[in-house]
N, C-alpha and C positions, 0 to 999 in steps of 0.2 A: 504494500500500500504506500503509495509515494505521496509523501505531505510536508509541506515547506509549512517549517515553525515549529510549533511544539508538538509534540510526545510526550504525554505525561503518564499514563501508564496501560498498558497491554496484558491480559491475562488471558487462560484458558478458561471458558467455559466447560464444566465438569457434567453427567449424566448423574445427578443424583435419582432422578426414576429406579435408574437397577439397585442402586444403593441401597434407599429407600425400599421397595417394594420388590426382592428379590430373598432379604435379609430373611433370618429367623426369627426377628419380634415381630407379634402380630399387631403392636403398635403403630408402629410407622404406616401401614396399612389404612390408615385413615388419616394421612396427611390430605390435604382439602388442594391438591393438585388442578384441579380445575377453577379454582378460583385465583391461584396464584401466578405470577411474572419473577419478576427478577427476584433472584435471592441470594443470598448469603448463606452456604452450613456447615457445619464444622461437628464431629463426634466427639463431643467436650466431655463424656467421661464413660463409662462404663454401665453404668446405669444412674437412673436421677430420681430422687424424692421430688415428686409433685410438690408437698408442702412447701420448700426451701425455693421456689422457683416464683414461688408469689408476691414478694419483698420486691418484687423486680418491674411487676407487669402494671401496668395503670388500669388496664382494663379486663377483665376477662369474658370472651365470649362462648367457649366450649372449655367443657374440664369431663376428664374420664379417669377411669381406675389408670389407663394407660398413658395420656397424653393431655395436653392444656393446650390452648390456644387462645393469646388477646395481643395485647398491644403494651407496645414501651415508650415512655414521655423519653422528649429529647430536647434538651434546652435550645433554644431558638425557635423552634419549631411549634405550631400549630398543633391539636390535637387531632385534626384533621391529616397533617402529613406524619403521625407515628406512625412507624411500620409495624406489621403483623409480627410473631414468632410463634413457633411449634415447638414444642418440647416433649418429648416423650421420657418413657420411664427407661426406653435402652437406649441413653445417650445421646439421642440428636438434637441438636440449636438451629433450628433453620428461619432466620428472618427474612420476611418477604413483603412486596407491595403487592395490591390487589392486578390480576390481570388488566385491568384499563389504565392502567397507571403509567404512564410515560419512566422508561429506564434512567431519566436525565435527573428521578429522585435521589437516583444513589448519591451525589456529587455533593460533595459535603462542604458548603459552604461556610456556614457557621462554625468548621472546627478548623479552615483553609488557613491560612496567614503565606501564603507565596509559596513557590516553588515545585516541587514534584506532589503528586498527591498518592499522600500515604496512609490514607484509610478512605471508606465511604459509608454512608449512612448506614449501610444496612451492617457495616462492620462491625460499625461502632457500637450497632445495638446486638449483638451477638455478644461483644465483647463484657456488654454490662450485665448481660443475664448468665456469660461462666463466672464472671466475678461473683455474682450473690451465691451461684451455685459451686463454688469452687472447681470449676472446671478450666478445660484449656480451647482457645481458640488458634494452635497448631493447628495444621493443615487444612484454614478455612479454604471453600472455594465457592465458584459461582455457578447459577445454572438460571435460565429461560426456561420456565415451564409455556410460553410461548411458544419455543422457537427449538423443540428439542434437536434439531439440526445444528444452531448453530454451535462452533468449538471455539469461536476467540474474540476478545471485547476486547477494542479499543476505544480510549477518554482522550479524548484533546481539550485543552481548553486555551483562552487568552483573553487578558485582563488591559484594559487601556486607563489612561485619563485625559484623552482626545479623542485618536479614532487607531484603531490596530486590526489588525487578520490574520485568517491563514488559511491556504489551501489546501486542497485533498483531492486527491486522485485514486478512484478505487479500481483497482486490474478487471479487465474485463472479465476473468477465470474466474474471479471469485467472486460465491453469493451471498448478498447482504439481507439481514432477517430484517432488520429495525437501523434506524439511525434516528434516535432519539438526543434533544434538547431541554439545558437550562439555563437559564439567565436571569442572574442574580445583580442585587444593589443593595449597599448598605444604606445609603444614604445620598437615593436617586431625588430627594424635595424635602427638603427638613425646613426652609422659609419658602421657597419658590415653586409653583407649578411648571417654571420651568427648566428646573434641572432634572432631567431626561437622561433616558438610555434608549437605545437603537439598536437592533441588530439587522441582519440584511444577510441571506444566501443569495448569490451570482448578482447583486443589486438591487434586488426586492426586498423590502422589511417585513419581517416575518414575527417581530414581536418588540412593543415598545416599556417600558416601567418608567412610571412617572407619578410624582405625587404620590411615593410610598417610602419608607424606611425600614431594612433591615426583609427583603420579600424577592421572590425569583419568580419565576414563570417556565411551567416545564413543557414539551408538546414534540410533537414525531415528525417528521419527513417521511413523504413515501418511496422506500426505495425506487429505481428502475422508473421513479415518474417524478419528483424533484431534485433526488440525488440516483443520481443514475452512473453505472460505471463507466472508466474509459473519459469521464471528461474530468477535465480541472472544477472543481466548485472553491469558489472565494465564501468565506465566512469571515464578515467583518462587522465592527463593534466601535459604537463609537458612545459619547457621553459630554454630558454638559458642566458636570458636578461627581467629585469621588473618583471610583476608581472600582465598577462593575465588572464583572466576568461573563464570559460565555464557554459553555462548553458542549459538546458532541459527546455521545454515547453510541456506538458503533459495533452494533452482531452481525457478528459473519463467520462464514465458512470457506477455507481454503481452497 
């Protein structure tokens, strides 16, 4: 994938399905697969007391002899954007957003301060719920229950305090599941309606934040009909006030 600018971080997309649903607990069995997208999961111990996992959750919507499912408060964040988690009693921490949910949630703005990005949202809430539970988030990975094809996420992102970009070029051999967006501002109107953010694919704006503090905006591109392979796409950012981010969320398969 040839892209002038940044790289901020590339992983593999892992098949938790067989994981999941292949295994000997007939817990994980009712992980709620169909309503999920992006996730985060990680086998943080060997088995888990339900009880000890509650300290953790803000919300809870299913509880079984075997497994729990609610939601984790995340500072900055809205109650509206806590992600899900699944916790079983054999070990598994899988956080996730609901299927309709644009992938550009993972991007962790609120925990960002510059440079390479070394965690994402849904990491971060994996991470809080081995801590209550004493567990490990060694060998977390990621999977699309969307998109169980794809194998590899790529995040770009770039941040201005004028106007800044970056290109992408996706090889015509390979196919793209999703190429999800967000766009975030701390402080795109704190006196003024008009300190603004902009963003623009190939020269069309595709989403503006204005008159908010501390708020992103997340939403999809359609492969193969707005970012389509084989051509250059310009992703540019521009701003009136601050110093806003844009970033690309990018599933694909080799």
């Amino acid at each position: 994938m040839e892209l002038k600018n940044k790289i901020l971080m590339c992983m593999a997309l892992f098949g938790i399905l067989f994981l999941l649903f292949t295994g000997s607990a007939s817990a994980a069995v009712d992980f709620p697969s169909d309503e999920a997208g992006i996730s985060a999961y990680v086998k943080a111990k060997s088995s888990i007391n339900m009880i000890s996992v509650k300290p953790a959750l803000a919300t809870i919507e299913r509880e079984t002899d075997d497994y729990i499912i609610g939601t984790v408060a995340m500072s900055g964040h809205s109650e509206e954007q806590y992600p899900h988690v699944y916790v079983s009693t054999d070990g598994w921490v899988v956080a996730y957003y609901l299927r309709d949910i644009s992938s550009g949630w993972l991007l962790p703005w609120y925990y960002y301060s510059g440079g390479p990005i070394s965690t994402t949202t849904l990491k971060e809430v994996v991470a809080e719920v081995c801590t209550q539970i004493g567990g490990t988030t060694t060998g977390l990975k990621y999977y699309d229950f969307r998109h169980p094809n794809a194998t590899k996420m790529m995040i770009i992102i770039e941040s201005t305090t004028g106007t800044n970009f970056f290109t992408v070029t996706i090889p015509t051999d390979f196919t793209v599941y999703r190429v999800d967006w967000s766009h975030w501002c701390s402080v795109c109107s704190e006196y003024k309606k008009s300190h603004r953010s902009d963003v623009y694919l190939d020269g069309s704006s595709f989403n503006t934040i204005s008159d908010c503090n501390n708020c992103f905006s997340c939403g999809s591109f359609a492969p193969s009909v707005e970012f389509i392979n084989g051509i250059e796409h310009k992703i540019e950012i521009t701003t009136s006030k601050d110093t806003p981010i844009i970033g690309l969320v990018i599933e694909y398969e080799e």
